[in-house]
C-alpha positions as CSV (number, residue, x, y, z in Angstrom):
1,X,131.3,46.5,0.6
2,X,132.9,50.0,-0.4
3,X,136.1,50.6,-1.3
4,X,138.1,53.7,-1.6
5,X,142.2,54.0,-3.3
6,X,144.0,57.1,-1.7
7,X,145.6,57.4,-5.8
8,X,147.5,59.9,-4.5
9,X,149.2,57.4,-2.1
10,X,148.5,54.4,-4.5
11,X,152.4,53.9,-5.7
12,X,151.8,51.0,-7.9
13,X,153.0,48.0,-6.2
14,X,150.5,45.7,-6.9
15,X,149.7,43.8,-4.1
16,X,145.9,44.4,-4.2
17,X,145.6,43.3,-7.8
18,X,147.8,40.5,-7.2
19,X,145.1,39.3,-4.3
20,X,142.0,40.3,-5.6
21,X,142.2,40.3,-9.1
22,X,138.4,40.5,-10.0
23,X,138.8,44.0,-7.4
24,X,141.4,45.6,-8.6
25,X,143.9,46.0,-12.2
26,X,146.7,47.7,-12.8
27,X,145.9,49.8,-16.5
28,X,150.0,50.4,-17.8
29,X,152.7,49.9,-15.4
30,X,151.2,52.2,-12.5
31,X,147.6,53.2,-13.0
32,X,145.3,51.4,-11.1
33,X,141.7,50.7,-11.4
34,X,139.2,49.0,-9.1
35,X,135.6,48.5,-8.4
36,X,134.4,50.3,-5.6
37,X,131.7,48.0,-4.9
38,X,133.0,44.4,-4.4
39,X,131.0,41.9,-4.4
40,X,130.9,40.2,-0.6
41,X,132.1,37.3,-2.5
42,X,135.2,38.8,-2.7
43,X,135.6,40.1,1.2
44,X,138.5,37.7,2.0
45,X,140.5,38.3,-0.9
46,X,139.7,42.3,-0.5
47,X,140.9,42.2,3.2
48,X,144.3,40.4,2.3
49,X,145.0,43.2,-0.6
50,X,144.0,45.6,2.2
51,X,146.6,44.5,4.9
52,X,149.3,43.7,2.2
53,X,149.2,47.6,0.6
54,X,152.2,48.4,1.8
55,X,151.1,52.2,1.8
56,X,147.9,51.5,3.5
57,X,146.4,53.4,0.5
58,X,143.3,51.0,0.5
59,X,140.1,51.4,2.8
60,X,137.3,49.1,2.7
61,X,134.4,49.8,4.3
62,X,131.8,46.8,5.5
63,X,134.7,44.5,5.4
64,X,133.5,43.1,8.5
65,X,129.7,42.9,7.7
66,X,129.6,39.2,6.6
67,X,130.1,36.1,9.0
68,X,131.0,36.3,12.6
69,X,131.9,39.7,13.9
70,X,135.7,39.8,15.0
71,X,136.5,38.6,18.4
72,X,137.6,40.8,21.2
73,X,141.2,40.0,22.3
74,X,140.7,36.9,25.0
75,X,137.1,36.0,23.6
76,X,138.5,33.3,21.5
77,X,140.3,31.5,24.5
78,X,136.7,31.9,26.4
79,X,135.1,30.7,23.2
80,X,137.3,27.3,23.4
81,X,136.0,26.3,27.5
């Protein structure tokens, strides 16, 4: 999985370290640092920082690689017949 930080968005809420602490650190009070290869270990905790940056400054591509691909809206209720 790759990840990018728009730092010139980044405004040093947080969120993402909060999450996905072995991902992402804040160095002082608001410069982040981050590995921009996560492990896929990490995948679930990397897609909750994603959705909780509240400046959508994080991207993450291959999030979706691992497991089941995401289901297409009324899949699931065709899934449970």
């Amino acid at each position: 999985m790759r990840l990018v930080v728009d730092l010139n968005k980044c405004q040093g809420y947080a969120q993402c370290a909060f999450l996905a602490p072995d991902v992402f650190a804040m160095h002082g009070e608001e410069s982040l640092v981050y590995d921009p290869r996560a492990e896929q270990e990490q995948r679930e905790r990397v897609a909750r920082a994603v959705a909780a940056c509240p400046v959508q400054a994080i991207t993450a591509d291959g999030l979706d690689e691992a497991g089941d691909p995401p289901a297409r809206p009324g899949e699931e209720a065709a899934r449970d017949r």
